[in-house]
N, C-alpha and C positions, 0 to 999 in steps of 0.2 A: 531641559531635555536630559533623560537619564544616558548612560553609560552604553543600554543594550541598543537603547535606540538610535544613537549614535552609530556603535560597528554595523549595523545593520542596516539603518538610510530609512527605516521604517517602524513603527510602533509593534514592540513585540508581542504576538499571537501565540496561541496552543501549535501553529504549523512548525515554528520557529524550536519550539519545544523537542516536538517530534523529530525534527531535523536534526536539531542537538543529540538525540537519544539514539538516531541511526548512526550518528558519525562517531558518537561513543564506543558504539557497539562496532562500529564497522572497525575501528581504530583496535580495539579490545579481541576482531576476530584474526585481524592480519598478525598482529604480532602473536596469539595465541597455537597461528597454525603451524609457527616453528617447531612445536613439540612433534609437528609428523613427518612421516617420513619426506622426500623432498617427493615423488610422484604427489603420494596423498596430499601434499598441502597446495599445491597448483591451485584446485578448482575453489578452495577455500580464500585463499587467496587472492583469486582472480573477483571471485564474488566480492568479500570484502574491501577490495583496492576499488571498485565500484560503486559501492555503498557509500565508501569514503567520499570520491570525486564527486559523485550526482549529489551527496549533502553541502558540500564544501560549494558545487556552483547554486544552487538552490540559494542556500543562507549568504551567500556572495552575489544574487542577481543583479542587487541595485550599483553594482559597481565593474557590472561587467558593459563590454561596449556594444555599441546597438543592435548589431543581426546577433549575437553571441547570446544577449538578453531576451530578444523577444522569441529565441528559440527554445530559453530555457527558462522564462517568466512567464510565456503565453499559455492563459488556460488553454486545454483541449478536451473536447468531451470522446473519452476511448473508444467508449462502447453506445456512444449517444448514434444522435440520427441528424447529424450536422448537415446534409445533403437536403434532409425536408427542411431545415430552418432557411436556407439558401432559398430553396426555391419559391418558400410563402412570403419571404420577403422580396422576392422580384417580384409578384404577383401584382403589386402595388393595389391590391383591391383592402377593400374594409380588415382590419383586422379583431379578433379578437381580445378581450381584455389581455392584460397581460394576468401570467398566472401566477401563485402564489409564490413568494419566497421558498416553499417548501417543494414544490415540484417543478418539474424540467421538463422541458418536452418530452422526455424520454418517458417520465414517467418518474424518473429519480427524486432522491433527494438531493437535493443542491443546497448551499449555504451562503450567505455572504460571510467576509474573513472576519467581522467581528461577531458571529455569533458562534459562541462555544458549544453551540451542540456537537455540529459535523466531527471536531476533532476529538473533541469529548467524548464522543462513541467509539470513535476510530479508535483511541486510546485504551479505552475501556476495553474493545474488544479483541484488540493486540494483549492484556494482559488476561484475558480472558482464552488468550491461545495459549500463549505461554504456561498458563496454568495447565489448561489439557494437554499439552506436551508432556509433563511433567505427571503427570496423571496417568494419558489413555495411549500415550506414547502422539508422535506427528501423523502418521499414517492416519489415525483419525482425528485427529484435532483439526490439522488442513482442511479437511471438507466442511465439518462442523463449523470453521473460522467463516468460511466463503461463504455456506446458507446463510449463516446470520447477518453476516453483512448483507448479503444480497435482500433476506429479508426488512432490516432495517433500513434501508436503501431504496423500499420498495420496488424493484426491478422487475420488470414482466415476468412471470413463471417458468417462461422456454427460456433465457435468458440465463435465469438464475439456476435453473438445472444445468444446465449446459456448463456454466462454470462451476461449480458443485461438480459436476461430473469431471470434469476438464483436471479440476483442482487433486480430487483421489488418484486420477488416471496419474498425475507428474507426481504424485507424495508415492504412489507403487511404481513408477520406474523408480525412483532413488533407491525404495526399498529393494527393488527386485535387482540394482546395478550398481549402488552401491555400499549400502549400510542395510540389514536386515535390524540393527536395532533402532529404526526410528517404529517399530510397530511394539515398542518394550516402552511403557510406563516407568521414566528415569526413576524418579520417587519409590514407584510400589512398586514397580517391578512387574506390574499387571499387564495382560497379553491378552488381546483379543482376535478371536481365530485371525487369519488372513485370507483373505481367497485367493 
């Protein structure tokens, strides 16, 4: 039994990964937002001290105590249709096959935790925002991030609009309330109009 598997109570995964990389970052945002002034650094801080906590109970589930873990271990489908699965399974008539590893009731992409696509993507396309922040600035990269997830996620169309939409709408309040340079290409410096 290695070292990770140990601190962790379970076989470490691409999620375990990820979780490490939030809590890096989250650790790297808190102490970073000293340099502002004490208003400006509140809501950075507040995010960050966040980030922190929810990777720290995450990557600590297996050691947390019983209601504390299954509140914070229990899958939950956000945007699924948990209410129809409830009710086809009271129905106690014939059911259908079950359906592929690859879809969910929803329609989604679902994973089981050893197969590295699901995080593999996620991964991929978390650096794949990053890059277009860096690029096209956040104001477009945000939405860009969501289609393609949503795309690759296969999500129903109204759905996936809806959060694509949802998603511009929060990256243009920040711009319009508090930083006009998330619509600035860090990199190049490139701008594209605003509405």
């Amino acid at each position: 039994m290695g070292l990770a598997t140990k601190l962790l109570g379970e076989r470490p995964t691409m999620e375990h990964v990820l979780l490490v990389l939030f809590l890096g970052v989250g650790v790297y945002m808190y102490v970073g937002a000293s340099e502002f002034a004490s208003d400006a650094a509140t809501f950075p801080r507040l995010l960050a001290g966040a980030t922190v906590v929810f990777s720290v109970l995450l990557l600590a589930r297996n050691y947390l105590p019983g209601p504390i873990r299954s509140f914070v271990a229990e899958p939950m489908q956000v945007l699924g249709e948990d209410e129809m699965d409830a009710t086809e399974g009271a129905d106690g008539e014939g059911s259908e096959p079950a359906e592929s590893a690859e879809t969910g009731a929803s329609g989604g992409y679902t994973y089981d935790i050893d197969d590295p696509r699901g995080p593999a993507v996620t991964g991929a396309l978390c650096v794949l925002y990053m890059g277009l922040t860096f690029v096209v600035g956040m104001l477009y990269a945000t939405p860009i991030f969501v289609a393609a997830y949503a795309i690759w996620a296969r999500m129903e169309l109204p759905r996936a609009g809806a959060l694509t939409v949802l998603s511009f709408a929060t990256a243009y309040a920040f711009y319009a309330l508090i930083s006009g340079d998330i619509a600035i290409g860090w990199y190049t410096g490139w701008r594209l109009p605003v509405p």
